[in-house]
N, C-alpha and C positions, 0 to 999 in steps of 0.2 A: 865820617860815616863808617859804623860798622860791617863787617863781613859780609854778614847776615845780609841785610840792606841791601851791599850792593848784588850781591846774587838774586835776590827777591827780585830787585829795580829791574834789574838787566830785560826779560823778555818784555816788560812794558816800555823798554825805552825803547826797544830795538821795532814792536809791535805801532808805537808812534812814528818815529818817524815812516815807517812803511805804509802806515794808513795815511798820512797826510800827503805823502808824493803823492799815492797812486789816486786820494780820493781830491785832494786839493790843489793837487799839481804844486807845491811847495816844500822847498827842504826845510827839517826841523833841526837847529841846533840846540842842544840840551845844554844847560848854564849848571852850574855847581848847586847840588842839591843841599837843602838848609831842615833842618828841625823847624817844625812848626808848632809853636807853644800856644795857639789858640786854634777853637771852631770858626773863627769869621773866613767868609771867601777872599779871595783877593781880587777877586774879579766880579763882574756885574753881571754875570751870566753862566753858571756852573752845571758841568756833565755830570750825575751820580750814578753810581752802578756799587751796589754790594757784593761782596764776596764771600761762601759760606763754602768749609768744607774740611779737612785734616791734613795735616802733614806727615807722614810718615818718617820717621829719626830714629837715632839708635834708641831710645827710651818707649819704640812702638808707636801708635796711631795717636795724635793730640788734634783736637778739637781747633779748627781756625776762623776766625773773622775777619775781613779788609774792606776796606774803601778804596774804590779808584773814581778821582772826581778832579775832571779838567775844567779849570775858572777863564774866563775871557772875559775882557773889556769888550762892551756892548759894541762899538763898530768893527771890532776885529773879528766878532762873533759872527755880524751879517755879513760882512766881507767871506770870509772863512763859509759858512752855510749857500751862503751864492755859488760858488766856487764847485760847492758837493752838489748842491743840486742844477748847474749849471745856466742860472738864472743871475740877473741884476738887481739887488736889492742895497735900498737906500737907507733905511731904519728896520728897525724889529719888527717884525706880521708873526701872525697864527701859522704864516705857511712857514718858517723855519724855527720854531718854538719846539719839533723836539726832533731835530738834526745834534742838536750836541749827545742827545740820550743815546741816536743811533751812531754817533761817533765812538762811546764811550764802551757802548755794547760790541762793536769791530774790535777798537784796540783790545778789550778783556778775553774778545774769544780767540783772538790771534796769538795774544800770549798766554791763551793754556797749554799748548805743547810746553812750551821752554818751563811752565810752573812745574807740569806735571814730572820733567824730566830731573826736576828737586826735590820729586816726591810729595809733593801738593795736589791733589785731588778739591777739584774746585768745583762749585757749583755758583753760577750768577743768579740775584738776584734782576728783577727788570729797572732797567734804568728811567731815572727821569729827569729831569731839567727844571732850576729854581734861576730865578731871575728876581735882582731886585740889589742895589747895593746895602753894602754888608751886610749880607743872608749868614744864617747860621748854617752848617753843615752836622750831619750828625756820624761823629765816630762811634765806632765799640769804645767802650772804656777798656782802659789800660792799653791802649795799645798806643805805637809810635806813630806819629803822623811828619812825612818827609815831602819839603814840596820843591820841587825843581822848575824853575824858570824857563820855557820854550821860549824858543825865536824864531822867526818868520819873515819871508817879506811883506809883511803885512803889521807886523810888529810881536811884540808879547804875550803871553799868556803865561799857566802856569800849571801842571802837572801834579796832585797830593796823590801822597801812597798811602796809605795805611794800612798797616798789619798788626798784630799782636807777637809776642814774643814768639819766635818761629827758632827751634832748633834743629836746622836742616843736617841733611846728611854731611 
């Protein structure tokens, strides 16, 4: 991974695991993050949130777009949504159908300080939740999409970043 990348990564990884102690009572280990050469989710149950706004760099103000979109296998999803809304749930219901959006919408606003601190001015789009195996995801075009492997005790999931080409300070 380049520079870039892992500077961008950092306040969302650091924004996850803090959201999922405090909201899930679970620590998150981050696995080796990988390039993702397609739109399919990897998971049966995906967080979407967009992200619209500029970077500031030596070259002045440049126009930015991202995706942050966390994919779950369907029991780790209801397990994981039990957990936030401190209920028991055995399968998928209406009542935890958009816990992942407001997951996605925590981690993003938690790590705008650390963006903003790279000179990213962010603004969120509203997040939502697609469910269904192998859903398509919709990136900006051109941009890089990176996706990192969470772990849990509850098992895996999987973490995409996507940004466009960002020449940070």
């Amino acid at each position: 991974m380049n520079e870039t990348f892992l500077k961008f990564s950092a306040p969302f990884i650091k924004s996850s695991k803090e959201t999922f102690k405090l909201m899930m009572h679970t620590e998150v280990t981050m696995h080796s993050p990988k390039l993702k050469t397609d739109t399919v989710s990897t998971g049966d149950i995906t967080a979407i949130i967009g992200m619209n706004g500029s970077v500031e760099n030596t070259e002045g103000p440049k126009d930015f777009k991202g995706v942050l979109a966390i994919s779950f296998p369907e029991p780790i999803y209801v397990k994981l949504a039990g957990r936030m809304l401190g209920e028991e749930y055995s399968e998928y219901t209406a009542d935890i159908s958009d816990v992942g959006a407001e997951l996605a919408n925590i981690i993003l606003g938690a790590a705008k300080p650390g963006l903003s601190a790279l000179g990213i001015k962010l603004d969120m789009t509203s997040p939502s939740t697609v469910r269904g195996k192998h859903h398509e995801i919709s990136f900006p075009r051109g941009s890089t999409i990176v996706e990192t492997t969470m772990s849990c005790d509850l098992g895996d999931f999987f973490l995409d970043i996507c940004y466009q080409d960002l020449k940070l300070k």
